[in-house]
N, C-alpha and C positions, 0 to 999 in steps of 0.2 A: 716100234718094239713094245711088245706088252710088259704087263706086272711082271709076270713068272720067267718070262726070258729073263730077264734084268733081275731077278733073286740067283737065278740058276748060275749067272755069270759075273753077278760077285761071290757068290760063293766058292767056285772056282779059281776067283783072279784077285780080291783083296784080304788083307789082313784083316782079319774079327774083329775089329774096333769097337763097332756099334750095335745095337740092337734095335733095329730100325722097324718102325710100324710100316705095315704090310699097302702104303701108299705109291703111288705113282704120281707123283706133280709135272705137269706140264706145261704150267702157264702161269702168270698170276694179276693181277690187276686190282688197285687199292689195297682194300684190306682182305682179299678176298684170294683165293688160289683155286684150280681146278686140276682134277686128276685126267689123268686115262681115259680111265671113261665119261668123262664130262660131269661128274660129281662137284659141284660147288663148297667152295669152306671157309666158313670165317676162321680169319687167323690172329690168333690170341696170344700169338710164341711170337710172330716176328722172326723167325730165323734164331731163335733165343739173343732176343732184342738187335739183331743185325738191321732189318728191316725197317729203320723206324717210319719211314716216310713212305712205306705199304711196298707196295711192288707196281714196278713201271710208272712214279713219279715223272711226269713230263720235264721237270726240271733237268731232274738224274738224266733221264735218257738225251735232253739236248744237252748236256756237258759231254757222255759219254760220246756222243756221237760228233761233237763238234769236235774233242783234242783226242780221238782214235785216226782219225784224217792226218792231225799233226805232228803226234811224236808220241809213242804209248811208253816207249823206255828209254834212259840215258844212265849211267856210270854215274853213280857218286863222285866220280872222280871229276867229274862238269858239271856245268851251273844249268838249270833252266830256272824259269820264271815261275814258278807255285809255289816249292818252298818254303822261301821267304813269307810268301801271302799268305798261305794257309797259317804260320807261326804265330805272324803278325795276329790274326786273328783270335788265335788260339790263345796265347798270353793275355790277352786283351783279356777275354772272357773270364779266363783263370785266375786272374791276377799274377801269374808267373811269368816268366822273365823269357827262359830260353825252351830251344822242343828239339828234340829230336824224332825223326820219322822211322819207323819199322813197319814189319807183317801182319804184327800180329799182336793180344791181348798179353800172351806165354811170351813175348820176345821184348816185348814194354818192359814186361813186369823183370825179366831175366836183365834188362838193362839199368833199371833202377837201384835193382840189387850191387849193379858193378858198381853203379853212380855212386851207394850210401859206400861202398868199403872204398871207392878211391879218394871220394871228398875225408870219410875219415884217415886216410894214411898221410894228407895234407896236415890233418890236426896232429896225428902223434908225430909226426917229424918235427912238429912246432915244440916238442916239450909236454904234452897233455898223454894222458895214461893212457895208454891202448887201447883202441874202440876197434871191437872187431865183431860182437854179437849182432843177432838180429833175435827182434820179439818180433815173433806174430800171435794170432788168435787161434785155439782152439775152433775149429767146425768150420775153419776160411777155406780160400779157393783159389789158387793164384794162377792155375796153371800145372802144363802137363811135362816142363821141361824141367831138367832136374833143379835148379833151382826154386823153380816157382813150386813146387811139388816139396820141395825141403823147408818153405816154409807155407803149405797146405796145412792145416790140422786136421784134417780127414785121412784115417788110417787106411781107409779101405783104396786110397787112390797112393799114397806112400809105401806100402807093405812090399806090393810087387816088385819094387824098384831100388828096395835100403841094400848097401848102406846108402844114403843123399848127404847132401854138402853139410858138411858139419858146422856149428856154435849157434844152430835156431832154438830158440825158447818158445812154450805155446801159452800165453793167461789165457785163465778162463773169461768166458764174453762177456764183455761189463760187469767186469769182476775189479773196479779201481783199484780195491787194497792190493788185489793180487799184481795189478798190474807195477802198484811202487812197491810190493815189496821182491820181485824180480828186476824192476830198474835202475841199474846201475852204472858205475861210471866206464864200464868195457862195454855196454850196448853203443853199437853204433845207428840202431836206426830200429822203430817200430813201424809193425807195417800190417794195415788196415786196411779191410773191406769198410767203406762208409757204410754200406748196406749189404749183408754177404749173400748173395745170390745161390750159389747153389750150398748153399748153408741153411736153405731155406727161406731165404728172404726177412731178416733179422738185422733192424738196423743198429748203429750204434745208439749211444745213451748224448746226451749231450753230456752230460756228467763226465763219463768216460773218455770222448776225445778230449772235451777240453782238459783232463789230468793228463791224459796221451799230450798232447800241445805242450801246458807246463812243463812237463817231466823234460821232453825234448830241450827245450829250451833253456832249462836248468843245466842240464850236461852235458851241452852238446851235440847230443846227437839229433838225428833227423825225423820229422814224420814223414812217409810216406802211405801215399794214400791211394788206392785202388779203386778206380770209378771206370772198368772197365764195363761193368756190366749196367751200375744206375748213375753212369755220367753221358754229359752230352745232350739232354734234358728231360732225361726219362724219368726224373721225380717234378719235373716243372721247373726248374732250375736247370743252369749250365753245367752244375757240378752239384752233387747233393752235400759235400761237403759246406756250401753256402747254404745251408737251412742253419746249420751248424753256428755261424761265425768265425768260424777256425780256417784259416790257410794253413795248410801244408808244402814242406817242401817239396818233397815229388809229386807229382801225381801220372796216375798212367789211365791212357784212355784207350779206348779202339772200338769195339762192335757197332756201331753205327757212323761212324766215322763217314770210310768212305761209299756208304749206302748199300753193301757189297760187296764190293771190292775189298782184295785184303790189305790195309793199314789200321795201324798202331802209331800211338805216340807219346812220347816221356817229355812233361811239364816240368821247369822247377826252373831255381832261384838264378841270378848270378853269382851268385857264393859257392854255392851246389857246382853250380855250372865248370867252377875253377878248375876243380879236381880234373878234367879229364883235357886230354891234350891230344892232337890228331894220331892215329894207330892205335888206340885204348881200345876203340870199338867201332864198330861199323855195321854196312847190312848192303847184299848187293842188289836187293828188290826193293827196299825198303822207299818211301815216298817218292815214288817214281812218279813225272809225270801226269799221267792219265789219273794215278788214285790223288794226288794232291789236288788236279784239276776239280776231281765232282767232290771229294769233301768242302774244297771251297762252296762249294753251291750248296752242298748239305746244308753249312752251318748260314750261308744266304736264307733256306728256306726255314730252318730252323726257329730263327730267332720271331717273327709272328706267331710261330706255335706256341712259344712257351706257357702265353696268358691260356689257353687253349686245353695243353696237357695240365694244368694245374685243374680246369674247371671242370676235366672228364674226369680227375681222378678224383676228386672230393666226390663225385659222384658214384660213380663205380665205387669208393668205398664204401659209399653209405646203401648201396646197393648190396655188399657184402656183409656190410654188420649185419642190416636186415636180413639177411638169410641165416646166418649165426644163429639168429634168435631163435628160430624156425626148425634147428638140426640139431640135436644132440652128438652127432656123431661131429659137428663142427668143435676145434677147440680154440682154435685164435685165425683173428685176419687181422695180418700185419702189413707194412708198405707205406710206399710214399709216391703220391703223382699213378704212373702208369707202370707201378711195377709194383704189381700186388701179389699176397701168396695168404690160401687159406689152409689152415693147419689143422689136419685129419686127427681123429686120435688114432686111426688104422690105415695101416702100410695098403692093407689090403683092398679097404675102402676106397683109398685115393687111386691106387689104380686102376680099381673098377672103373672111376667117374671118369677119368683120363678115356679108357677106351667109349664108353658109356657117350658121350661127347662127339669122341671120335664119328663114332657112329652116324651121328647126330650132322657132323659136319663143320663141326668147330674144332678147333686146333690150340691145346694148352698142354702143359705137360707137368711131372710130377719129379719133383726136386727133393734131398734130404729125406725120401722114401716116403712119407706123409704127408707132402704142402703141398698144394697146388699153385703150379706156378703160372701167371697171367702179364705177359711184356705185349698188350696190342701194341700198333703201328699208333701215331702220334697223332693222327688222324680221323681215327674212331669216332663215331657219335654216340649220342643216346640210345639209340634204336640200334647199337650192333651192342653195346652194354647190354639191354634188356632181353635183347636175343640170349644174350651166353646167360645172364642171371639165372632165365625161363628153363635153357639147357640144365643148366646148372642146378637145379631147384627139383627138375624131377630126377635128375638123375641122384643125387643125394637121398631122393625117396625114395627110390627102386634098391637099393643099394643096403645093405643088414651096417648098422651102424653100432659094430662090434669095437669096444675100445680096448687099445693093445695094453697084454696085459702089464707089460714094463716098458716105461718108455727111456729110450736109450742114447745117452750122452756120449759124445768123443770122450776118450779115457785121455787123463791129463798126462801128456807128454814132454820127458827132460831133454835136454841139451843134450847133443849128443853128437 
């Protein structure tokens, strides 16, 4: 089937979700994918960081192939054997205590939410003042289901869908004062992108979690912490919350998970953990078998990488500052490890370069309307760095480096 059949017959047969570039993938191998017509690409997205271990990791494909033979589904309602193992490992790495398994990034994050209002309903039964708020951040990204969407601070993914679940507050990003002087004793739980991804790749402050931490811990309530997009060791770490020092009580992880495969999963304490009692919550796909099996293996191959992804990305940044120097139309490159984003002054610019690339055979894409956003696979060398840079470098020249003439913040949002 070609390109045009396959434009002609989703247009016909799916909902307009996406706006998808005019590609045909049909294969992929490393870091690398080929289309249709046998066009090669380096890929610098990852599946927006799904892929971390490239496509068709020998590892993945002997896990896949060996528990597809054994049992690819079973009922929550019965035990198998991965589970336990994947948790086991999981806690390990995190420092936290229990996990539950899901689909999905949006189904983590929509459980962690249930997790902060039932562990608090434990506390106001005890006698303590009602904890039933949620703070999140201005410009965050939680998710497309209406909770994670209610506490988004991106209006233009909110608007279509209000009224959304009511008592969310939004501080401005590493805005501390703002954040104690909204902190109060009815919050039940803050809730962080360590690094906000499609926020444009803006990490926090150390400043700012560790007052997020304090705060929590002064009154009870909880941090959680969203490392959906740079957990799992996309900053070179297992959790970028660990550049930090700071545990948190939740954490929600999933796009690299299971290499793939759709799973999610929700970290946190035994205290956390108390609040919820069997029928509270459930999932009927959720760490099934086959995806428990190859995340096991993920985080097997995983852990050699990490010295690895720390050494590509000190590189690849210093690769990126250099080019800063070089472009006017450049205004910041921000990130941590392998998840870097450079900040356009122009919406228009960034797009150009995104297709511009494209063209070219390289695969990134353009986040927060101006950042260019760069998740390679975990794997990447030097020589595919210097490739996207060399891309990268003339396409910022070919390109009018027009700076916009107002640059435009989330509008600050009340509880509502």
């Amino acid at each position: 089937m070609n390109l045009a059949t396959v434009i002609r017959s989703e247009q016909k047969l799916l909902l307009p979700t996406y706006d998808r570039q005019k590609v045909l993938f049909t294969r992929g191998r490393g870091v690398y994918l080929w289309d249709s017509c046998g066009k090669r690409y380096l890929d610098f997205l990852s599946g927006i960081g799904v892929n971390a271990l490239g496509h068709g990791h020998p590892a993945i494909h002997s896990a896949l192939r060996r528990q597809s033979r054994q049992l690819i589904h079973v009922s929550n309602l019965f035990f198998h054997e991965f589970q336990a193992e994947l948790a086991k490992r999981l806690t390990k790495i995190s420092g936290l205590e229990k996990a539950f398994f899901c689909n999905s990034g949006t189904e983590a994050w929509e459980g962690a939410l249930k997790l902060a209002r039932a562990y608090a309903r434990t506390q106001n039964h005890n006698g303590h003042r009602a904890k039933w708020r949620l703070l999140a951040l201005e410009n965050s990204f939680h998710g497309r289901t209406f909770g994670s969407l209610a506490t988004t601070g991106q209006e233009k993914y909110r608007h279509p869908f209000a009224p959304l679940v009511p008592g969310v507050g939004f501080v401005a990003f590493n805005d501390t004062n703002d954040l104690k002087r909204q902190f109060d004793g009815s919050v039940c739980a803050i809730c962080l992108e360590t690094i906000q991804g499609e926020g444009g790749i803006r990490p926090l402050s150390q400043e700012f979690l560790q007052a997020a931490r304090q705060l929590s811990e002064r009154t009870g309530a909880l941090l959680i912490v969203d490392e959906i997009q740079c957990g799992l060791g996309r900053t070179g770490r297992y959790f970028a919350y660990q550049h930090y020092g700071v545990k948190p009580d939740i954490v929600t992880v999933a796009k690299p998970l299971a290499a793939g495969l759709p799973l999610g999963a929700i970290l946190t304490t035994n205290r956390v953990a108390s609040g919820m009692h069997p029928g509270m919550h459930g999932t009927t796909f959720g760490g099934g078998p086959l995806a428990c099996a190859v995340a096991i293996e993920f985080l097997r191959t995983l852990e050699p990488l990490l010295a690895h992804i720390r050494e590509m990305g000190d590189y690849f940044r210093a690769r990126l500052d250099r080019l800063k120097l070089r472009h006017s139309g450049v205004r910041e490159v921000r990130g941590m490890g392998l998840m870097m984003g450079m900040d356009l002054h122009s919406a228009e610019t960034a797009k150009a370069v995104v297709a511009q690339l494209l063209q070219q055979g390289i695969l990134i894409n353009r986040t927060n309307e101006t950042v260019l956003r760069f998740l390679p696979p975990y794997i990447i060398h030097k020589k595919q760095v210097d490739q996207l840079i060399c891309a990268l470098d003339m396409a910022l020249a070919k390109t009018p480096q027009r700076k916009s003439a107002v640059v435009r913040f989330p509008k600050r949002s009340r509880i509502h």
